[in-house]
Structure formats: structure tokens, C-alpha cells
N, C-alpha and C positions, 0 to 999 in steps of 0.2 A: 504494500500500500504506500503511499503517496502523502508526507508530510505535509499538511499546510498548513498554513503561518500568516499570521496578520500584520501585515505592516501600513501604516497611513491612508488606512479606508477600504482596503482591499484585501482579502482572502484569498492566497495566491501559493502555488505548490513551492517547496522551497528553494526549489534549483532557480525559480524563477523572483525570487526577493529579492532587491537590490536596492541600495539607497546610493547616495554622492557621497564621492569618494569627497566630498566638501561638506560634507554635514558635518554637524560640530561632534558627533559622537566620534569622528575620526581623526578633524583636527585639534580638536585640544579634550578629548574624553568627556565632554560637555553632556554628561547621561547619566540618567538614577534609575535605581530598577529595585525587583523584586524577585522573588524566586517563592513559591509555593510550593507545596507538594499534596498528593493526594493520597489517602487513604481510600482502598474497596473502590477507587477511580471515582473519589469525592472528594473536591478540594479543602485542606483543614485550615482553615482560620482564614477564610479567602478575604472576607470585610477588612479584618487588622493588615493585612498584607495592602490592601486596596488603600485604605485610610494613612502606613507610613508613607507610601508611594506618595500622595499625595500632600502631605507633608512634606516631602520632600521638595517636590514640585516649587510650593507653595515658598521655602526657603532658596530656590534656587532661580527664580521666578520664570520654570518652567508653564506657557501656559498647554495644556495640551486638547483646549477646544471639546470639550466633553464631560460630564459631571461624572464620579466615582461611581453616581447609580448605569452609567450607559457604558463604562470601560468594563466596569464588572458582567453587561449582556452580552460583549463580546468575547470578554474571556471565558465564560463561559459556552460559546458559542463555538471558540476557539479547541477548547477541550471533547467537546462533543463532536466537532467534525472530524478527529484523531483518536477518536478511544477506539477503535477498529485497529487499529498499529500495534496496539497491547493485550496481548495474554492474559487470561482471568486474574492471574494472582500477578499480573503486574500492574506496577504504580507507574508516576510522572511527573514528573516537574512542570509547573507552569509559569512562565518566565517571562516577567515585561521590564522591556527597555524603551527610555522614553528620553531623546536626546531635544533640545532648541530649534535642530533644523538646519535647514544650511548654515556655515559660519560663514559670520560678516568681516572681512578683513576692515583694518583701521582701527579708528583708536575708541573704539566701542566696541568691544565681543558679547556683550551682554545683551546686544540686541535681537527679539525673535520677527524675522521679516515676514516670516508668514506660519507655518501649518507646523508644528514639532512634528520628527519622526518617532509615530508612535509601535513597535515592533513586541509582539505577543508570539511566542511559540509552545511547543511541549517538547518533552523529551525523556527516553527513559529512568526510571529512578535506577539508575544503577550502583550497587550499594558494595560491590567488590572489593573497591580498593580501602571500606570501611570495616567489613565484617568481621576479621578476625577481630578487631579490638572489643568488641563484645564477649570473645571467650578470654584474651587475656590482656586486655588492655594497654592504652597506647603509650610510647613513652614521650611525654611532653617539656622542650627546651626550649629556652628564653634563647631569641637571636641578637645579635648586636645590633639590629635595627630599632630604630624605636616606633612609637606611632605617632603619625601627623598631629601635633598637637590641637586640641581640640580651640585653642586662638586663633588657629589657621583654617582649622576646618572642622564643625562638628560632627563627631564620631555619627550621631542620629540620622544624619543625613545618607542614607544608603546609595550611593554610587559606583559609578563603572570605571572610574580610576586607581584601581587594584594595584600597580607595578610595585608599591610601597610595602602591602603583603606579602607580594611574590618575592620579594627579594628578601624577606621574611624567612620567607619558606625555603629558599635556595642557603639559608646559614645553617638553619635546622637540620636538615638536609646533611650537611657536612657531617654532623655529628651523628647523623642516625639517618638512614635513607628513608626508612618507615614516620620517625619523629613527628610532631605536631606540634606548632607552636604557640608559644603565649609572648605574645607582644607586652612588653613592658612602655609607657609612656617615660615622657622626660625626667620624670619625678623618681623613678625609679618601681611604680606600684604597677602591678598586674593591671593589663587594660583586656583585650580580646586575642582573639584565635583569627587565622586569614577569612575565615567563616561564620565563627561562634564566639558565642559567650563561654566562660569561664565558672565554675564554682567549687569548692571546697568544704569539706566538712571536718569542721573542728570541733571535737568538745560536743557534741551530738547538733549543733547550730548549722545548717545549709548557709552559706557565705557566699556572696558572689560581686564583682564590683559597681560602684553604682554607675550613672550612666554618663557621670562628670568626662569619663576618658572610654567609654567603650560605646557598641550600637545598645540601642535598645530592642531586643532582639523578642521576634514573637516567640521563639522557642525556647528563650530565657525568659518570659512572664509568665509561659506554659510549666516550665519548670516549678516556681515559685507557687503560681497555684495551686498544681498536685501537691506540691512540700506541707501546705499551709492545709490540705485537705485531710492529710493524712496524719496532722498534729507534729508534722517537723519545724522546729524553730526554723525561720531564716531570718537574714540579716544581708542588708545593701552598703556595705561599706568597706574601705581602703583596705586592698589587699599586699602584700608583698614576696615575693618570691620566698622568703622565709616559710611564709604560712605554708605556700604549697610546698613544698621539704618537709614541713612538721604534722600537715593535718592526717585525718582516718583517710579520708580518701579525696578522689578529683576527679572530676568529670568537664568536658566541653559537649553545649548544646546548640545545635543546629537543626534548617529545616530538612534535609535528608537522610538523615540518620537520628533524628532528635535527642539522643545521650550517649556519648562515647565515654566510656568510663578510663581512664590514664592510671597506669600502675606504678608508671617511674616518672622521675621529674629530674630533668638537668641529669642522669642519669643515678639519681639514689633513689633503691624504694620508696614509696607512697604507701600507708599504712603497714598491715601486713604483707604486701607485694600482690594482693590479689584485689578481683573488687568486691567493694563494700555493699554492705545489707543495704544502706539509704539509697546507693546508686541502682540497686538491684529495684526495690521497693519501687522506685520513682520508674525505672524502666514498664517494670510490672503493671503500674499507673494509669502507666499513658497508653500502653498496648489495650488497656480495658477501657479509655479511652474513647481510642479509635476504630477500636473491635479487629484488631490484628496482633498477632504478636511479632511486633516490631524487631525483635533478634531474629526470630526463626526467618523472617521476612527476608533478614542481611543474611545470613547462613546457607538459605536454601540457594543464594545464587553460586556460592563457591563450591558446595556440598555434590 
């Protein structure tokens, strides 16, 4: 079958999507976006997904000519004409990039001359290159990069200017091919993951940073939720690489994997070297949730 993909009005196969190579999502990454995923090929938390987007927008003064309630009939419109591409027990990612539009040379770039390119896709949830850290989780290193400070650019703002991550990931990397990273900010305190958020469990209290220096992540308010459902303390406040070294345990939460549980940190064990009850619990959670079990989900693609 035949991928199609919404770009600027149009529903169109994907060999056939093209933008200008002068659209500002090219020449200066001038683009925010989202990334969803579905559960049983039902999108989970598509409104919060919808509403940062637009947030975003709204700080970046993207306009993209359509209310929240008409972007979300075509994403969804967008996911129904592709769920034929997927296998019963397979999921998707639903994926909007939403750049200015052409870039305006001169001494205004902030200008949008006409129509933002707005781009909607799917695409496999493909959970491989995550799965094993569910049976023995990931080992998690600080790079020598830091994060954009949030004076420069707020972390809240989800954007298609990634190279700062990625080079993130290329230090980690050095040290452990498999690693995953936690960005530290200027300050020296835990901020986020190239993906995710961050949390730790000290002292039986779920801890994760607040949103001062990292995204405000749906699948880190998802976390907190379940936590707060099931009678686990948490707490939103200043982390430091110390803590993750000394806590029970550490996990990073995102939307395609929603909890990877980290066994080693900088490379010393993390609690007893294995994962923890609360990470276990919270996994458990959210599978009952979504009415999947979200491990077995990641498993059955390598298995």
C-alpha cells in the first residue's frame, strides 16, 4: 500500500510530497512539531499533542491558517487513510511539522508571506532499537554538551532544530554505543533526554525536573499522573547528576516507548543494577491504561 501524507491542503502519496527547497523549515529549521503515537491504532492524548503544537505556534508566531479543532479532522483523517499499511497489533506514529513557509531573505526572517507549510504523516511504531531496555535497562550518560539555555530558547517550545541533541547523542555514543543520554543544562542540573523527560526515584518520592530547563513532555505528565494514582509521592524539582548515581532507580519517558527504565548511569549501577518495582508498577499502569501491554508490544518485534 501507498503512504499518504498531508502536506499544505493536499493529501498526496508520499513519493509525490514536496515543499521548496526555500521554505524556512530548510533554510534556517524555522519548524515545530509533534509526534503522537497510537495505541489498538487510536491516537493517545491527541488534544494535548494538538494544544502544545499550538503553543508552540503561538510563541513562535507561526500562523498556520486553521483552528486546533480543523488540524485535529485532518489528522485524523490523515491516520484513517493509512491504517490499511498496518498489521493488527501494529501501532504509528502521527507526526506534524508545521514550518513559516517560504523564507524571506533580508533583514526580517520573521516574516510569514503567505500559507505555512503544514506536513502530517504516519509511520511505523517501530520499537527495536528500544526493546531490550525493558528486560535490562538502558545505560544512561551525561555528554559534554549542554542544553540550549532556556534564555535562548524555551525548552516548551517543541521544535525541528534537533542538531544540539544529536550531537548529544554522538558523545554518549563514545562511551557506550547502546547509551542514552541526559543532557545537563548550564547550571550543571539534569534537564532532558534527545526525546524525553527524565525521573528518579529516591527515598520512595518519583522526582523529575521541573520544566525551568526541560520540555514539558505529555508522557512526562502521563507519568506523574499514574504516580499520583497509585499513591506515589512525586516531586518537580532540581535534579543533579549526583541524585541519578545515588537514587533506587531511573527511568526516561517518551511518546514511543512511554518508560524506558536505565540500570547504569555514567556507567555505575543504578539501585540494585536491575529495574525497580515503581518503574515496573508505573509501566504496568499505563499498559492498563491503554489496554496493551506496552513491553510485550516492544519484545514481540525482536522476539
Amino acid at each position: 500500500m501507498t503512504r499518504l501524507v498531508y502536506i499544505s491542503g493536499e493529501m498526496v502519496p508520499e513519493h509525490e510530497a514536496k515543499i521548496s527547497i526555500f521554505d524556512s523549515a530548510i533554510m534556517v529549521a524555522d519548524t515545530v512539531t509533534e509526534s503522537t503515537r497510537t495505541f489498538h491504532k487510536t491516537p493517545f492524548k491527541l488534544d494535548e499533542h494538538i494544544a502544545r503544537l499550538y503553543r508552540s505556534m503561538k510563541l513562535t508566531h507561526i500562523n498556520p491558517q486553521m483552528t486546533p479543532e480543523q488540524l485535529k479532522k485532518i489528522t485524523l483523517d490523515v491516520l484513517a487513510a493509512n491504517l490499511s499499511n498496518y498489521e493488527d497489533h501494529q501501532d504509528c506514529w502521527i507526526v506534524h511539522n508545521i514550518s513559516r513557509g517560504l523564507s524571506v531573505p533580508g533583514a526580517d526572517p520573521t516574516k510569514q508571506l503567505g500559507a505555512a507549510t503544514v506536513m502530517i504523516f504516519t509511520q511505523l511504531m517501530d520499537l527495536r532499537s528500544w526493546a531490550n531496555f525493558y528486560r535490562e535497562g538502558c545505560h544512561a550518560v551525561t555528554p559534554m554538551s549542554r542544553m540550549v539555555p532556556s534564555q535562548s530558547l524555551d525548552p516548551r517550545i517543541k521544535n525541528r532544530s534537533r542538531l544540539p541533541y544529536t550531537m548529544a547523542e554522538m558523545e554518549v555514543k563514545l562511551v557506550d554505543p547502546l547509551a542514552q543520554s541526559v543532557i545537563l543544562d548550564l547550571d550543571g542540573h539534569v534537564a532532558e533526554n534527545k526525546g524525553g523527560n527524565i525521573f528518579a526515584v529516591i527515598n520512595g518520592v518519583l522526582k523529575t525536573p521541573t520544566t525551568v530547563n526541560c520540555l514539558a513532555g505529555v508522557s512526562r505528565a502521563t507519568a506523574l499522573e499514574l504516580a499520583q494514582k497509585l499513591g506515589i509521592p512525586t516531586q518537580e524539582t532540581v535534579l543533579l547528576p549526583y541524585d541519578l548515581a545515588t537514587a533506587d532507580e531511573v527511568f526516561f519517558t517518551s511518546t514511543p516507548y512511554c518508560i524506558m527504565p536505565a540500570t547504569k548511569f555514567n556507567g555505575g549501577v543504578v539501585g540494585d543494577g536491575k529495574i525497580g518495582p515503581v518503574t515496573k508498577r508505573l509501566l504496568a499502569a499505563w499498559s492498563e491504561l491503554v489496554g496493551i501491554d506496552i513491553v510485550q508490544q516492544a519484545l514481540a518485534q525482536i522476539n
